[in-house]
C-alpha positions in Angstrom: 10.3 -25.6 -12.4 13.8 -26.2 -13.2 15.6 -24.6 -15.9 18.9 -26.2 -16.6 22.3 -24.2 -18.8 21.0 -24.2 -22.7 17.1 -24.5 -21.5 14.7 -21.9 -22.3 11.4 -21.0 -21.6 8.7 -19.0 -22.1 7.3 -17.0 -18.9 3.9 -14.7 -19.8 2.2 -13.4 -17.1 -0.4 -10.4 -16.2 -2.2 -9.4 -13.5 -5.2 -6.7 -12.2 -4.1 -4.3 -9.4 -7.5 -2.8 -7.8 -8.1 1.6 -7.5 -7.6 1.0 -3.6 -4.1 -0.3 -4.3 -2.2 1.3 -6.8 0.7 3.3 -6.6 2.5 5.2 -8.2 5.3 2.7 -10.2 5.8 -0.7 -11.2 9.8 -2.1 -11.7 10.9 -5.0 -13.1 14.5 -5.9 -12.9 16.6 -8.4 -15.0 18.1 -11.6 -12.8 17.6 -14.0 -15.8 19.2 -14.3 -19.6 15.7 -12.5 -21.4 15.1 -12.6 -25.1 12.0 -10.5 -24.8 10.7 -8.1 -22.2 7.6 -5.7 -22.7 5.0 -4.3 -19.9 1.3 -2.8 -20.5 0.1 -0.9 -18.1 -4.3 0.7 -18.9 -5.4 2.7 -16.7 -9.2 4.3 -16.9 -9.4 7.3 -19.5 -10.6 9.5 -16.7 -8.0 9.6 -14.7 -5.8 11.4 -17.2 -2.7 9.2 -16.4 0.6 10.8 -17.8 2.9 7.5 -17.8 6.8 7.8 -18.5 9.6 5.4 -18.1 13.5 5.1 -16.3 16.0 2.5 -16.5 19.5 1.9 -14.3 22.1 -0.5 -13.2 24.4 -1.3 -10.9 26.9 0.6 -12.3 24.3 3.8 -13.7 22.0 6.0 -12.6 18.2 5.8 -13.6 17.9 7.6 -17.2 14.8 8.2 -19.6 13.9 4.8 -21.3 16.0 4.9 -25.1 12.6 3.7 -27.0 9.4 6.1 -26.0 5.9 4.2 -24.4 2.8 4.1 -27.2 0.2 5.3 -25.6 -3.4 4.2 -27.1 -6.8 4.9 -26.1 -9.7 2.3 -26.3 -12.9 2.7 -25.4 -13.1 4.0 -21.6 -9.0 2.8 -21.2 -5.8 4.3 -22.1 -3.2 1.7 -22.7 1.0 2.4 -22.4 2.9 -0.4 -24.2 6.7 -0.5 -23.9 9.3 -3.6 -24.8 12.7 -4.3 -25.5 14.8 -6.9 -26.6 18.0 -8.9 -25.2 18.0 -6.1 -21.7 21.2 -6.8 -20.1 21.5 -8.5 -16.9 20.8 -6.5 -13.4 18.9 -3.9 -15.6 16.0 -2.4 -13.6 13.2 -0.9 -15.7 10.9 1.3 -13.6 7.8 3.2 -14.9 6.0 6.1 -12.8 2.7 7.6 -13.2 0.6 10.6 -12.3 -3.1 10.7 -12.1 -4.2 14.4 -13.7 -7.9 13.4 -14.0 -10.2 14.0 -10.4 -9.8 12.2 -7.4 -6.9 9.5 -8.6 -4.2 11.7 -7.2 -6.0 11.7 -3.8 -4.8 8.4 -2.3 -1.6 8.4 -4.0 -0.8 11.4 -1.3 -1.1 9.2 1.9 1.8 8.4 4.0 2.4 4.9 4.2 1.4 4.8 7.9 -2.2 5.8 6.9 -2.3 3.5 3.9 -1.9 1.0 6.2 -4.6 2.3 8.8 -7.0 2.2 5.4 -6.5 -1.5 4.8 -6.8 -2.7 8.6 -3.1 -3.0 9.7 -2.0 -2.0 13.0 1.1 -0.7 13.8 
C-alpha cells in the first residue's frame, strides 16, 4: 500500500512461531516514522523462559532496554510485554531468551548446519 509525506497508518500484526523453530531472539528495527511500538512474546510456563531485552544504533552499542519487560503468568503461559513510544529512527530493539525448564534448551544447542539437516535441507 502506498503511504504518501503527512499519511499515517496503523500496522498490527502477530504471528505463532512452532517448538521446532524457535530461536533464541526476535529484533525489530525502526526504518519508518513510529508513534507506537510494543512486542509480546508467551512462551509455555514449563519451559522456565528467562526473557530480557537490548537496544542499539548505528551510532551505539546494544545496551539493556531503559523501561523493564512485565512478565505475567496465565494459565499454562508466561507472557513478556514491552513497548515504547516515538523510538527513533534506525533503532534496533532485540530480545533474547533462555529456556531453564527441561528439554527447551536442547535444540537451541544445534549448529545451524544440523538445524538444517532436521528440517530436510541439504547442503
Amino acid at each position: 500500500f502506498p503511504l504518501y509525506t503527512g499519511q499515517s497508518i496503523w500496522i498490527e500484526y502477530e504471528y505463532d512461531v512452532s517448538a521446532d523453530k524457535w530461536g533464541k531472539w526476535f529484533q525489530r528495527n525502526i526504518r519508518h516514522a513510529t508513534e507506537h511500538l510494543s512486542v509480546e512474546l508467551e512462551f509455555p510456563l514449563e519451559s522456565d523462559p528467562a526473557v530480557w531485552g537490548l537496544e542499539s544504533s548505528l551510532s551505539a552499542d546494544a545496551v539493556p532496554l531503559s523501561t523493564a519487560l512485565v512478565r505475567t503468568v496465565e494459565d499454562d503461559r508466561v507472557r513478556f510485554a514491552w513497548s515504547t513510544n516515538r523510538p527513533a529512527h534506525h533503532t534496533r530493539y532485540r530480545f533474547e531468551w533462555r529456556f531453564r525448564g527441561g528439554g527447551y534448551d536442547d535444540e537451541l544447542h544445534l549448529s545451524p548446519a544440523e538445524r538444517m539437516e532436521q528440517i530436510g535441507i541439504v547442503q
